[in-house]
FIPAKE-975930 format. One record per residue (C-alpha): x, y, z; chain; residue in one letter; residue number from 1. Coordinates in nm, 2 decimals. Layout:
% residues N
X / Y / Z / A / A / NUM
...
END
This chain:
% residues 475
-4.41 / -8.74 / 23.85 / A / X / 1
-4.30 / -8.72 / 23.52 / A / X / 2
-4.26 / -8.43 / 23.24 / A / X / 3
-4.50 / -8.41 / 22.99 / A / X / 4
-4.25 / -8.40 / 22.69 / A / X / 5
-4.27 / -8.66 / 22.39 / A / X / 6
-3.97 / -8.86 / 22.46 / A / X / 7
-3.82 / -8.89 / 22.08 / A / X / 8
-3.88 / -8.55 / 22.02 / A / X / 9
-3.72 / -8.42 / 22.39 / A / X / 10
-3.36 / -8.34 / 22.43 / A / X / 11
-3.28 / -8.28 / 22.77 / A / X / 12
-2.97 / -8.04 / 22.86 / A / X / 13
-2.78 / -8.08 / 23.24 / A / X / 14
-2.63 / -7.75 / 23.26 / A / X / 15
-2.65 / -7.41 / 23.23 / A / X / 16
-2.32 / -7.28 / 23.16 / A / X / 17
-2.22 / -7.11 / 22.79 / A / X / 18
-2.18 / -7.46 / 22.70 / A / X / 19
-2.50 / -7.62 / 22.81 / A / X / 20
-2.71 / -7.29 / 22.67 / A / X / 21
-2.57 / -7.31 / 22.38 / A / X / 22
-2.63 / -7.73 / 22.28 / A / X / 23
-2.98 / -7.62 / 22.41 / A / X / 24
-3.01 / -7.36 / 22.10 / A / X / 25
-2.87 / -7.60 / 21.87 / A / X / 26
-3.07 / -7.89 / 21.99 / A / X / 27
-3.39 / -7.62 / 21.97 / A / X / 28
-3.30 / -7.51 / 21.59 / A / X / 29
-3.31 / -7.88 / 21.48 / A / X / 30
-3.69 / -7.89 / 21.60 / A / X / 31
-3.67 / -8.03 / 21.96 / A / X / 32
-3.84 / -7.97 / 22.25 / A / X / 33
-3.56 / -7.89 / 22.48 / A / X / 34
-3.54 / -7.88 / 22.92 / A / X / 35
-3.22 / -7.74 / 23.09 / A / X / 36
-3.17 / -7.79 / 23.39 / A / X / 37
-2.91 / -7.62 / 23.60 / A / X / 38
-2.86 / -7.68 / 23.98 / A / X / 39
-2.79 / -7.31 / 24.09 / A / X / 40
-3.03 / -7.04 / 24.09 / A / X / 41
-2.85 / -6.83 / 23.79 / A / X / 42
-2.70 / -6.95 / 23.48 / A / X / 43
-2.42 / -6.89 / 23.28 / A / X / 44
-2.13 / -7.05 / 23.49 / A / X / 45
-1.84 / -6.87 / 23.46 / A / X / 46
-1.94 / -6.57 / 23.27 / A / X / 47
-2.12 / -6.42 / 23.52 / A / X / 48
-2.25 / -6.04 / 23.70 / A / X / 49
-2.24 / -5.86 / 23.99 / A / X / 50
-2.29 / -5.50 / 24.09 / A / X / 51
-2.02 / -5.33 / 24.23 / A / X / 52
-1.98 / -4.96 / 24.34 / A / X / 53
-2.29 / -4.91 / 24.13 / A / X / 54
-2.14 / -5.08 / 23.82 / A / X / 55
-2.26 / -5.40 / 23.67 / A / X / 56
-1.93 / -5.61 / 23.63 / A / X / 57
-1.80 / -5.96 / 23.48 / A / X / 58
-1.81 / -6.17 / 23.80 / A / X / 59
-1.61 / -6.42 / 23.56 / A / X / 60
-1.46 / -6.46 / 23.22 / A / X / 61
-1.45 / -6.06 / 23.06 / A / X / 62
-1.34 / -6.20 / 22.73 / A / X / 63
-1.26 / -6.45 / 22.49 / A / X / 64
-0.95 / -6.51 / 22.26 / A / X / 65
-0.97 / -6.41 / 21.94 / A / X / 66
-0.80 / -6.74 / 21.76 / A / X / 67
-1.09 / -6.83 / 21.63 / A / X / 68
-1.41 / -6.65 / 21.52 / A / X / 69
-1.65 / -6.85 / 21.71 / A / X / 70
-1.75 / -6.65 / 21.98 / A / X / 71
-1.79 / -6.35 / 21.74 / A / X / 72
-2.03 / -6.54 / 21.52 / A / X / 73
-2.24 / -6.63 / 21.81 / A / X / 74
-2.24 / -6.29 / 21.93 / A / X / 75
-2.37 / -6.18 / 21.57 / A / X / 76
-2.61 / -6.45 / 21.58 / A / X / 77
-2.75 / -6.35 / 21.90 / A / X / 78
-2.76 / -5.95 / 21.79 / A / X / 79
-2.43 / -5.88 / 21.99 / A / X / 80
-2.18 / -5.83 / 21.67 / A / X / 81
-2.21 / -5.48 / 21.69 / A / X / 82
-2.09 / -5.49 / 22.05 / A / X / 83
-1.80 / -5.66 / 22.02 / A / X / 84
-1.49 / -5.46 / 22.13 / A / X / 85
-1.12 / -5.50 / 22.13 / A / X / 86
-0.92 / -5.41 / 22.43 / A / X / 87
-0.68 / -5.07 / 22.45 / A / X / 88
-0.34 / -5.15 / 22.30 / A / X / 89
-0.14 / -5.04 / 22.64 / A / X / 90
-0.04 / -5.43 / 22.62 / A / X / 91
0.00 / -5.68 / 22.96 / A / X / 92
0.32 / -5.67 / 23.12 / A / X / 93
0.47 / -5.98 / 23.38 / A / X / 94
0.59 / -5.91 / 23.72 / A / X / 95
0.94 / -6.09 / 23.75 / A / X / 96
1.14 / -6.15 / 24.09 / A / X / 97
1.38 / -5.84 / 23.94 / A / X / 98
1.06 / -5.57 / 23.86 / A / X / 99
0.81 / -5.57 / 23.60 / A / X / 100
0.86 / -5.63 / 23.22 / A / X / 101
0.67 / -5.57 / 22.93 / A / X / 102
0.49 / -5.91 / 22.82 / A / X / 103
0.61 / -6.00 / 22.45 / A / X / 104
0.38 / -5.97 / 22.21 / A / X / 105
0.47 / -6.27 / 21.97 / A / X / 106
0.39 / -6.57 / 22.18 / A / X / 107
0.17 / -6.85 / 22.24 / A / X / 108
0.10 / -6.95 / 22.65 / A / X / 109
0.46 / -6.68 / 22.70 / A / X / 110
0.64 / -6.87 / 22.47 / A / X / 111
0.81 / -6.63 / 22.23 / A / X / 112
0.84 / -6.69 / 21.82 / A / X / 113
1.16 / -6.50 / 21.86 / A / X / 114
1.40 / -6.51 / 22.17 / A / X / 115
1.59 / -6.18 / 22.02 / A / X / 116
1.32 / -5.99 / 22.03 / A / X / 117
1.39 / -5.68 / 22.26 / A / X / 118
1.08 / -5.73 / 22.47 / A / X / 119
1.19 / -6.09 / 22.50 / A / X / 120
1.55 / -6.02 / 22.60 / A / X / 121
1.49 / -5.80 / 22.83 / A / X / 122
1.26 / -6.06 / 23.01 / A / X / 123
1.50 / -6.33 / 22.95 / A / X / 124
1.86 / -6.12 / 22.93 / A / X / 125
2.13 / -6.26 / 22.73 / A / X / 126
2.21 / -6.60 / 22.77 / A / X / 127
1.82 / -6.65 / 22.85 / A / X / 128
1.73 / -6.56 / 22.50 / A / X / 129
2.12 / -6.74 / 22.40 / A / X / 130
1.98 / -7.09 / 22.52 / A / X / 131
1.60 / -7.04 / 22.38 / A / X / 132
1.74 / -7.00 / 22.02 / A / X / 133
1.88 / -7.32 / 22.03 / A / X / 134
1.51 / -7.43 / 21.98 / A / X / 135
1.57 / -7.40 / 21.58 / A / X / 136
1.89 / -7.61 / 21.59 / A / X / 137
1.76 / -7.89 / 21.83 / A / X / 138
1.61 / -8.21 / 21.59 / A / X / 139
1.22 / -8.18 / 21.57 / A / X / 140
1.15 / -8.48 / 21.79 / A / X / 141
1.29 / -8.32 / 22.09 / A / X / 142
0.97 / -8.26 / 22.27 / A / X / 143
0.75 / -8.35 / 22.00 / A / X / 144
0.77 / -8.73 / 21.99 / A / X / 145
0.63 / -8.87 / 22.34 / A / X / 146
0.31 / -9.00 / 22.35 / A / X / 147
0.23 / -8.72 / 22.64 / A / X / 148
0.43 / -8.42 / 22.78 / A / X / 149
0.33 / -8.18 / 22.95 / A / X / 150
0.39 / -7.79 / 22.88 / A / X / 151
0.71 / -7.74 / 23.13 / A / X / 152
0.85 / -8.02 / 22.99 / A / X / 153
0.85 / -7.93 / 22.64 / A / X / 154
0.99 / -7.54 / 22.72 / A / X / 155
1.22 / -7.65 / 22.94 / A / X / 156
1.36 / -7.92 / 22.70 / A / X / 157
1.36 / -7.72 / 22.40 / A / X / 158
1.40 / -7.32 / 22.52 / A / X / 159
1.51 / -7.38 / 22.87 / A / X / 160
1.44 / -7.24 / 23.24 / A / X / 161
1.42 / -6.88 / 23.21 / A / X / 162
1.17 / -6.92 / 22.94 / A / X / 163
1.01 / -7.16 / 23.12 / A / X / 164
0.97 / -6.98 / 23.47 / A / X / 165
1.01 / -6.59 / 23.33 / A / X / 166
0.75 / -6.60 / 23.05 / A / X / 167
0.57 / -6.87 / 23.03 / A / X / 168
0.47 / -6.98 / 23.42 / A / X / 169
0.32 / -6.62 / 23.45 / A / X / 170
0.11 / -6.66 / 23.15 / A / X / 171
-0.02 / -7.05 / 23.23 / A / X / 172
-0.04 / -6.94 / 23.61 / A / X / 173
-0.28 / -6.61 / 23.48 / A / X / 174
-0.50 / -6.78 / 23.24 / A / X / 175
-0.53 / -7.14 / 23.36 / A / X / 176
-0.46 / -7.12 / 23.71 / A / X / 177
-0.16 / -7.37 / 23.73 / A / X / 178
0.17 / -7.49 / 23.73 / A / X / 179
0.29 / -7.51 / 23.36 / A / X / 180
0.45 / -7.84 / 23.48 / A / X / 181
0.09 / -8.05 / 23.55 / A / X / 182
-0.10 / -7.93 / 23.24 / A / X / 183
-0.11 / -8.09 / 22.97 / A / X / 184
0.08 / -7.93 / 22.62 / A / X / 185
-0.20 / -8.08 / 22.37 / A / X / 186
-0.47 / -8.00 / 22.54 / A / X / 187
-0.38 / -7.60 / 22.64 / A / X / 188
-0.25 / -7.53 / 22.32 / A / X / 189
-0.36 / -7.78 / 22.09 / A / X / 190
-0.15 / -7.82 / 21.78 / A / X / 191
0.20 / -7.70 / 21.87 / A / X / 192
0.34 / -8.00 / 21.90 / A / X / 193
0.23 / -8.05 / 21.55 / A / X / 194
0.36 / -7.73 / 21.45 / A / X / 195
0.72 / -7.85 / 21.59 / A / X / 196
0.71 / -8.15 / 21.36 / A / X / 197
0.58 / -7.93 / 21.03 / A / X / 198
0.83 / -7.61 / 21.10 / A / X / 199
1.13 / -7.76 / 21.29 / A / X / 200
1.12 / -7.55 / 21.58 / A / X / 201
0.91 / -7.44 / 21.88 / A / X / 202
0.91 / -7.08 / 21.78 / A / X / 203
0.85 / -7.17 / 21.43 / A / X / 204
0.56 / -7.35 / 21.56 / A / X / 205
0.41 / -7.03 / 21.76 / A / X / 206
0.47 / -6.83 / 21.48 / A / X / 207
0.27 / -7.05 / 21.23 / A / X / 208
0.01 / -7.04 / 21.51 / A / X / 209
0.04 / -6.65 / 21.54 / A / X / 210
0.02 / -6.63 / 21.17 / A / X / 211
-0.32 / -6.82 / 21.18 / A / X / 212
-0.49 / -6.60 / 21.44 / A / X / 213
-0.76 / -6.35 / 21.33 / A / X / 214
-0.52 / -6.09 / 21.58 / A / X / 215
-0.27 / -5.89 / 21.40 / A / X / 216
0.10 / -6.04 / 21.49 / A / X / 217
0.21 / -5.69 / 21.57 / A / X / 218
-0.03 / -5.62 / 21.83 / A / X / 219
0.06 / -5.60 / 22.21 / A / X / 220
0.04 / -5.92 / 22.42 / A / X / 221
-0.26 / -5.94 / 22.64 / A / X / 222
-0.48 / -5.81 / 22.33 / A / X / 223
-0.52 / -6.13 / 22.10 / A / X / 224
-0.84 / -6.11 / 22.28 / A / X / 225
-1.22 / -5.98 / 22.25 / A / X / 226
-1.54 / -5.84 / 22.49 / A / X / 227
-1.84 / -5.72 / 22.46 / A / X / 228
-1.98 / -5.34 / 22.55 / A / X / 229
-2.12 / -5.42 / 22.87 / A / X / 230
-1.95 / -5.70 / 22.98 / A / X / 231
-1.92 / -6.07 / 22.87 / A / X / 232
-2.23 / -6.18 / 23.11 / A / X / 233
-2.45 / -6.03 / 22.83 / A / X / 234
-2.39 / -6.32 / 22.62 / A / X / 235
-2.59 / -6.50 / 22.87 / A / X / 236
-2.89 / -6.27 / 22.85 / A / X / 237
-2.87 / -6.24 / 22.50 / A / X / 238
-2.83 / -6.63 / 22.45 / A / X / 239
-3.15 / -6.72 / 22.75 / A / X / 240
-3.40 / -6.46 / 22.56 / A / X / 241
-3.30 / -6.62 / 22.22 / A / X / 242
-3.35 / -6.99 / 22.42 / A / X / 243
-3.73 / -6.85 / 22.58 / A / X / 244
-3.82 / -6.71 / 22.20 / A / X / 245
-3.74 / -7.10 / 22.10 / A / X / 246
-3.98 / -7.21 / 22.32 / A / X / 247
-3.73 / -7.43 / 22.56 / A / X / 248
-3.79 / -7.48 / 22.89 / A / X / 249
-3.54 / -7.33 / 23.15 / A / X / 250
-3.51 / -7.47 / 23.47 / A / X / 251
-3.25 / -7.32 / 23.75 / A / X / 252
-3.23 / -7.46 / 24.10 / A / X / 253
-3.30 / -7.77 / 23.96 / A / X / 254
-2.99 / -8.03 / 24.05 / A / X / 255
-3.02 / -8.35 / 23.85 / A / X / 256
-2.96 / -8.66 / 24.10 / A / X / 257
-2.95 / -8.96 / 23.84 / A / X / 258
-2.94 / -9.06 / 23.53 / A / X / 259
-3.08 / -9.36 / 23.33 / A / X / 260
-3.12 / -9.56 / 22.99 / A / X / 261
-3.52 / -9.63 / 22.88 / A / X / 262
-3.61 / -9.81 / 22.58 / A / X / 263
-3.71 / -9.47 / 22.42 / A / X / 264
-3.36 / -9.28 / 22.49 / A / X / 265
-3.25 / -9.11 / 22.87 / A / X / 266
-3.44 / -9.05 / 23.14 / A / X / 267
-3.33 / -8.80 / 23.43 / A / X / 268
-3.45 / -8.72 / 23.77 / A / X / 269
-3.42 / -8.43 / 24.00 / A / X / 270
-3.61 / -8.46 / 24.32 / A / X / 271
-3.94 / -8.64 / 24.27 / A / X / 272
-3.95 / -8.55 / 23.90 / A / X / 273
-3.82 / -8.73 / 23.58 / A / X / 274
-3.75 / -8.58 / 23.26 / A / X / 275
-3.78 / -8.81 / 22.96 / A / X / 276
-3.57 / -8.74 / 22.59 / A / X / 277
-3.47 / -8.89 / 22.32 / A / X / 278
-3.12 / -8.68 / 22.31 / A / X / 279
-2.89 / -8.60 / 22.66 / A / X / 280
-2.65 / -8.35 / 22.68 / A / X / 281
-2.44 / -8.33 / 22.98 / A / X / 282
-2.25 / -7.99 / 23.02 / A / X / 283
-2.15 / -8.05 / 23.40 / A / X / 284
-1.77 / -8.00 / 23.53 / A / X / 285
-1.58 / -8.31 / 23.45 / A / X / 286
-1.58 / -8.50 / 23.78 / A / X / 287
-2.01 / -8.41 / 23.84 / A / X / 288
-2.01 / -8.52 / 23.45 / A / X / 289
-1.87 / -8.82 / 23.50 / A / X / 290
-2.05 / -8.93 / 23.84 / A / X / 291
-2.38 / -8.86 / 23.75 / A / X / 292
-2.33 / -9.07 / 23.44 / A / X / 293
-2.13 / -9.38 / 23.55 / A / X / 294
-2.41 / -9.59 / 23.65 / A / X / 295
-2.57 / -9.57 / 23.29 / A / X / 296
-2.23 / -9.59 / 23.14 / A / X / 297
-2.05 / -9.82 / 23.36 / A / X / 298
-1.72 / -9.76 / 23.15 / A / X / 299
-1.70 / -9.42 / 23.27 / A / X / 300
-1.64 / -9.55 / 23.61 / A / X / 301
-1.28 / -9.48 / 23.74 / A / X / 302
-1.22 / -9.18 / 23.45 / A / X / 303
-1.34 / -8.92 / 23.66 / A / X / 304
-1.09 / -8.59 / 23.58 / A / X / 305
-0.93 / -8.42 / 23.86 / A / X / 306
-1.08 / -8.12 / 24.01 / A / X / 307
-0.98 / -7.77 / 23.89 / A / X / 308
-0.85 / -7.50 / 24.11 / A / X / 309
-1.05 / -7.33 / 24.38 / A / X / 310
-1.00 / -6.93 / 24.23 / A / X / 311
-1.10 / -6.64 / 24.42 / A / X / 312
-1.17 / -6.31 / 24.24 / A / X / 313
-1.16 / -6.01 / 24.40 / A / X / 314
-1.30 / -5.67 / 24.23 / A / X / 315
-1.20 / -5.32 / 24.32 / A / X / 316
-1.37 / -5.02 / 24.26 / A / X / 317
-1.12 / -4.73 / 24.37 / A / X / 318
-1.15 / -4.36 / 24.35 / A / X / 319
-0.78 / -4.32 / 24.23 / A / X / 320
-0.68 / -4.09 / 23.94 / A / X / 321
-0.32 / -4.18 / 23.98 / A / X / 322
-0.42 / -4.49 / 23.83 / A / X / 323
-0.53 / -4.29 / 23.53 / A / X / 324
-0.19 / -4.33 / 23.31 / A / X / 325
-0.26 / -4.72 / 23.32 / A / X / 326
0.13 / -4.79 / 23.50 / A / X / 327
0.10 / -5.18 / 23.38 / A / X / 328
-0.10 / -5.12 / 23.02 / A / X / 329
-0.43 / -5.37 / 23.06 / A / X / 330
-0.27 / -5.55 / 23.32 / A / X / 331
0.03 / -5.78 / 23.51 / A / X / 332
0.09 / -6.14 / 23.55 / A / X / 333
0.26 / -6.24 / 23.80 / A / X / 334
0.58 / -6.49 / 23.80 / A / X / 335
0.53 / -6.77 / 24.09 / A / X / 336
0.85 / -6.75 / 24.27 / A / X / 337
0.79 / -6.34 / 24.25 / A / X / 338
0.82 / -6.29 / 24.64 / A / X / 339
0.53 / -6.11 / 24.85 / A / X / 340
0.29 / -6.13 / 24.61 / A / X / 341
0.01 / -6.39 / 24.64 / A / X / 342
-0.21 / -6.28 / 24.36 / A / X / 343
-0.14 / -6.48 / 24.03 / A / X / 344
-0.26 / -6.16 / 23.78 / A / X / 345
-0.43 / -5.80 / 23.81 / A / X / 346
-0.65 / -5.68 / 23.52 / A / X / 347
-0.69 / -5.31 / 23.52 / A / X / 348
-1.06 / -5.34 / 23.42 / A / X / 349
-1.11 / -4.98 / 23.31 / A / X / 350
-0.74 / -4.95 / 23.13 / A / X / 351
-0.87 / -5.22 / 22.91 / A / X / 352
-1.16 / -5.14 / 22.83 / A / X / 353
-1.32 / -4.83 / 22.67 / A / X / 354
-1.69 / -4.88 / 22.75 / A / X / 355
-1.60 / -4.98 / 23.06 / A / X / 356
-1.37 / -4.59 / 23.14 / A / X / 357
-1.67 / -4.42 / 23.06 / A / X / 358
-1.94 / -4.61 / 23.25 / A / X / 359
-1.70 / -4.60 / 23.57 / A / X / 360
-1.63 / -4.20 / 23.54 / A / X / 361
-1.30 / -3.99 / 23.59 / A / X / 362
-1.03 / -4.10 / 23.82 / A / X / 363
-1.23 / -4.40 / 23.92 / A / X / 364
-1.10 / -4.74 / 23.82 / A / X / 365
-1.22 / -5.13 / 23.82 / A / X / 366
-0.90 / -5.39 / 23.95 / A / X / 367
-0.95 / -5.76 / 23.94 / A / X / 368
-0.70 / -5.97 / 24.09 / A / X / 369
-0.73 / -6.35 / 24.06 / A / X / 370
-0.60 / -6.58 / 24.37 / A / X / 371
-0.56 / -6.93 / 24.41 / A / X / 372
-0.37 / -7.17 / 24.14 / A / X / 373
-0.24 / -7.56 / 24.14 / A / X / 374
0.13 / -7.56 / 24.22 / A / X / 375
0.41 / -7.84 / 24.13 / A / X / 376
0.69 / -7.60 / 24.32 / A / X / 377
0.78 / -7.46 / 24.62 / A / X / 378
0.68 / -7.14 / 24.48 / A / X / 379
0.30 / -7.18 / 24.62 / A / X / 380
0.25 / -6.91 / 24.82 / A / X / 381
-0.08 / -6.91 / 25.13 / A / X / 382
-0.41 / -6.82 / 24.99 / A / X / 383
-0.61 / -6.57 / 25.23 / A / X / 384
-0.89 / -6.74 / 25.42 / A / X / 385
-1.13 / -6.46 / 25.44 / A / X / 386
-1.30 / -6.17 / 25.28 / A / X / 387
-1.10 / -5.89 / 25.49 / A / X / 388
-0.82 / -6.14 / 25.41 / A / X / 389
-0.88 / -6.15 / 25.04 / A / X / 390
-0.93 / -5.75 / 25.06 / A / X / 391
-0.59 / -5.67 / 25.26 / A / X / 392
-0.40 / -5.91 / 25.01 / A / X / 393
-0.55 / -5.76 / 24.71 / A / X / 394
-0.47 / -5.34 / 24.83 / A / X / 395
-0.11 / -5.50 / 24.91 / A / X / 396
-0.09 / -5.67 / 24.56 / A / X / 397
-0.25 / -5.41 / 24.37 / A / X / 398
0.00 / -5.16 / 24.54 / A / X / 399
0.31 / -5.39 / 24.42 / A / X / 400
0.22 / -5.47 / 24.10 / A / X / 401
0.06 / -5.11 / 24.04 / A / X / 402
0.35 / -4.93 / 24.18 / A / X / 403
0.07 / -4.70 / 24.31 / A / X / 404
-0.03 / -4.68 / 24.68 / A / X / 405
-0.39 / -4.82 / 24.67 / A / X / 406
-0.53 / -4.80 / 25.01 / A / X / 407
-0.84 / -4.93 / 25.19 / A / X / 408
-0.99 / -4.52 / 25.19 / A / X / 409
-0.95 / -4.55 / 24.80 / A / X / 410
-1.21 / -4.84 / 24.75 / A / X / 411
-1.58 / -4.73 / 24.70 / A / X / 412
-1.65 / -5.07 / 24.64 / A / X / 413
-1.56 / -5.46 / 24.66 / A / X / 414
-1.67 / -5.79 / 24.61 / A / X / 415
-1.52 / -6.20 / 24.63 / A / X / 416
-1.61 / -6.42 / 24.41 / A / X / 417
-1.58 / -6.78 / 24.41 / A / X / 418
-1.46 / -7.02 / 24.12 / A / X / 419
-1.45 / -7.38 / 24.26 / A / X / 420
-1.36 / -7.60 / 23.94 / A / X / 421
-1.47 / -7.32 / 23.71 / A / X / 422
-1.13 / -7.36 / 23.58 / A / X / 423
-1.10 / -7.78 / 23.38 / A / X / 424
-0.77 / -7.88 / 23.52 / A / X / 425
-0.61 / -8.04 / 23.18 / A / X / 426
-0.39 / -8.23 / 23.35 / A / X / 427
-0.07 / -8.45 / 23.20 / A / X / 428
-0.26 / -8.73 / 22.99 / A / X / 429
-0.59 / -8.52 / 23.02 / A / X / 430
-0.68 / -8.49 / 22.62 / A / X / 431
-0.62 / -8.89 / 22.60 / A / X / 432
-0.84 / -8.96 / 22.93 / A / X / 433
-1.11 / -8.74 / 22.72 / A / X / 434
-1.08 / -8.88 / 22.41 / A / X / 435
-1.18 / -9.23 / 22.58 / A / X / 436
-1.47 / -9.04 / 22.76 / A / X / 437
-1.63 / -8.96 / 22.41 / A / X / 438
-1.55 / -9.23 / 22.26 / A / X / 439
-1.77 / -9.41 / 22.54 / A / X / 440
-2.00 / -9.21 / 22.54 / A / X / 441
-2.04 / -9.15 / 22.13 / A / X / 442
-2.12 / -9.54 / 22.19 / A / X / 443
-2.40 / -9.49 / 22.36 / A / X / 444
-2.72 / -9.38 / 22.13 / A / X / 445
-2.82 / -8.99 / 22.20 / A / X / 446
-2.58 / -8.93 / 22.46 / A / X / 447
-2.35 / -8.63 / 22.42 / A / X / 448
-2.07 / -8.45 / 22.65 / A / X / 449
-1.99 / -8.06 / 22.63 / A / X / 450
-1.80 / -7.81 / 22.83 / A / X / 451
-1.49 / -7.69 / 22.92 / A / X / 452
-1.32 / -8.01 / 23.02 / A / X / 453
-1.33 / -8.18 / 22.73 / A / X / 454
-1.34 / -7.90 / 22.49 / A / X / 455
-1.03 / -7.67 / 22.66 / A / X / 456
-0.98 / -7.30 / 22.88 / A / X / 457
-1.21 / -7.03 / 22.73 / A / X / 458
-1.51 / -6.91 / 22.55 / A / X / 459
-1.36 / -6.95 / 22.25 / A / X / 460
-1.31 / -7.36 / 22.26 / A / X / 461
-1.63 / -7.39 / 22.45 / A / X / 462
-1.82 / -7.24 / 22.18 / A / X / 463
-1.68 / -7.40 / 21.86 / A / X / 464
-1.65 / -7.79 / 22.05 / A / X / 465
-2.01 / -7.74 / 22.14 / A / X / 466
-2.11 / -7.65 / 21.85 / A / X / 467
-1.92 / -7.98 / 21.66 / A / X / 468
-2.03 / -8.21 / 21.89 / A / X / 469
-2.43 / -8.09 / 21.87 / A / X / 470
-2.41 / -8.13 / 21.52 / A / X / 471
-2.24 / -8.45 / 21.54 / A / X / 472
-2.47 / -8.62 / 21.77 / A / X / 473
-2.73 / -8.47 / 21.57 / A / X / 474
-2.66 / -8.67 / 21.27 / A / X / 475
END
């Protein structure tokens, strides 16, 4: 059968993620009649829930970076500005092969604006932080002149290794869950390059970048970043109630299987139904994205993007009020070729946030670490296979990086979560590859692309991309 829904004045959404809910608002505000359809039975994606120990938790992203103000404009909009929250200044630290380190607080993706600072040289020690301030006497083209390069390449060429492997690999590894040496510089930190060629210099460049964040250059690293009282996932409740008040139709379990050009705009079908619209908006992962839409767009075939990592989270709820003078600040990355430690990062949940202290109670505490990143090196160490697996790995991790025993009798509560592809992998060459995908798809009348993969990690992309290519494809 078919939906009911006036084709010129239906826009039909494939996706339920941040990205996909929020085209479905804009598309709504300019007067259509909107259908989303997500495959799985809740939406959101990656900023998700899930009770633990009693306490309703992030499942997924806990907050957004605070470069731009996007997310905290949508927040207002959707009655959440007053809920925004900054995380406690303890500051993230890095766990090196030698013992932890304070994380320095003047950087973009680890690298540092200036190699003598004292939280950088003691990372780095002397002729680390000697061989990174060449950066300012090396010509600007170093780095900054091929066509593509990827984010190793440029540290390593214009700081060096220890840079390279002691700041910024933890960072990468932690927030985009892969080797510095297969992502791709423009698209992870758009700009920098560009910043080499205005200012001279790498760190010139991540200080200009600094300078133009909304975050304070003085504050502690790990805090040039923003949550909400309650937890990110209730974006997602705030943003489906201000979708139900508009009237749009919100369909979960509800896979999409093809997709097709009519003479009045797109048609879609998902089991024995077809949905009819003037406008699509396809705000799958890249490689689903890309599949689903080949056949209508045959020049997509062939630019599928590569998978992104397969990320396990695992949440602790421990009664431990040793853990009450926060020994890592908000929380530890950890270096790849650190030895007996398989976790790539630990967020100490309730050192970072207030709300989040008080909800869980005295001497009680919330740990996420994150497992499972794509490797270039040696360094790769085995991910656990199971969920006692994944909970031994995480008491021995936490314990390391913690410097506190943390012991199975401790934990009132834990949980696994899965993140297959949550993650775009922005590969070497990935922005240019994307590019080409909107530009193919642009082409084609009606037809727009959103998400993570073609818009960059984090909320904070998501949400202004989304929100330019909407508009654009409305006019």
């Amino acid at each position: 059968m078919s939906s009911s829904l006036t084709p010129n004045q239906a826009a039909l959404v494939l996706g339920g993620g941040i990205s996909g809910l929020l085209a479905a608002r804009e598309l709504a505000a300019a007067g259509h009649a909107v259908t989303v359809l997500e495959a799985a039975a809740s939406w959101g994606g990656c900023v998700g829930s899930h009770m633990v120990a009693g306490l309703t938790l992030d499942s997924g992203a806990e907050s957004y970076a605070t470069r731009s103000s996007a997310v905290a404009e949508l927040s207002a909009e959707l009655g959440l500005g007053g809920n925004v929250v900054a995380p406690r200044p303890g500051g993230a630290w890095v766990q090196l092969p030698d013992g932890p380190r304070e994380l320095p607080k003047t950087g973009v993706l680890g690298i540092p604006a200036n190699p003598w600072d004292p939280e950088v040289r003691r990372s780095l020690g002397f002729v680390g932080s000697l061989r990174a301030s060449l950066d300012k006497y090396l010509p600007a083209s170093i780095g900054a002149s091929a066509s593509i390069t990827s984010v190793a390449a440029l540290v390593r060429a214009r700081m060096g290794r220890r840079v390279l492997e002691r700041l910024v690999a933890p960072v990468v590894g932690g927030v985009h869950s892969a080797d510095p040496g297969l992502l791709d510089v423009d698209m992870v930190a758009p700009g920098l390059r560009a910043g080499i060629r205005e200012h001279g210099s790498l760190a010139a460049a991540v200080a200009a970048q600094r300078r133009g964040s909304t975050q304070s250059s003085a504050a502690k690293a790990g805090s040039a970043v923003a949550g909400l009282e309650g937890g990110m996932h209730t974006l997602v409740v705030a943003l489906l109630s201000d979708l139900r008040s508009r009237g749009v139709t919100l369909m979960s379990g509800t896979a999409a299987d093809a997709v097709e050009r009519t003479t009045d705009g797109w048609r879609v079908t998902a089991g024995d139904t077809a949905y009819d619209g003037g406008l699509l908006v396809v705000a799958l992962p890249g490689p689903a994205a890309v599949g689903l839409l080949q056949a209508a767009v045959p020049g997509l075939a062939g630019r599928s993007p590569e998978s992104g990592p397969d990320v396990r989270l695992v949440t602790l709820v421990v009664d431990l009020p040793e853990l009450d003078r926060r020994p890592r600040g908000t929380g530890i990355l950890v270096a790849p070729q650190t030895p007996g430690i398989r976790a790539k990062a630990l967020t100490h949940a309730t050192a970072k946030w207030d709300w989040l202290a008080a909800a869980a109670g005295p001497g009680t505490h919330v740990l996420r670490l994150s497992y499972g990143r794509l490797e270039a090196s040696e360094h790769a160490a085995g991910t656990p296979a199971t969920a006692p697996d994944f909970l031994a790995a995480a008491l021995h991790d936490a314990s390391a990086l913690l410097d506190v025993p943390v012991q199975e009798t401790d934990v009132v509560g834990w949980d696994v979560v899965r993140w297959q592809g949550a993650l775009p992998f922005a590969a070497v060459g990935h922005k240019a590859r994307v590019a080409e995908v909107r530009k193919l798809c642009a082409a084609e009348a009606g037809l727009g692309i959103v998400g993570g993969w073609v818009a960059g990690n984090g909320l904070a992309a998501v949400v202004a991309d989304t929100r330019k290519e909407i508009r654009s494809l409305l006019s």
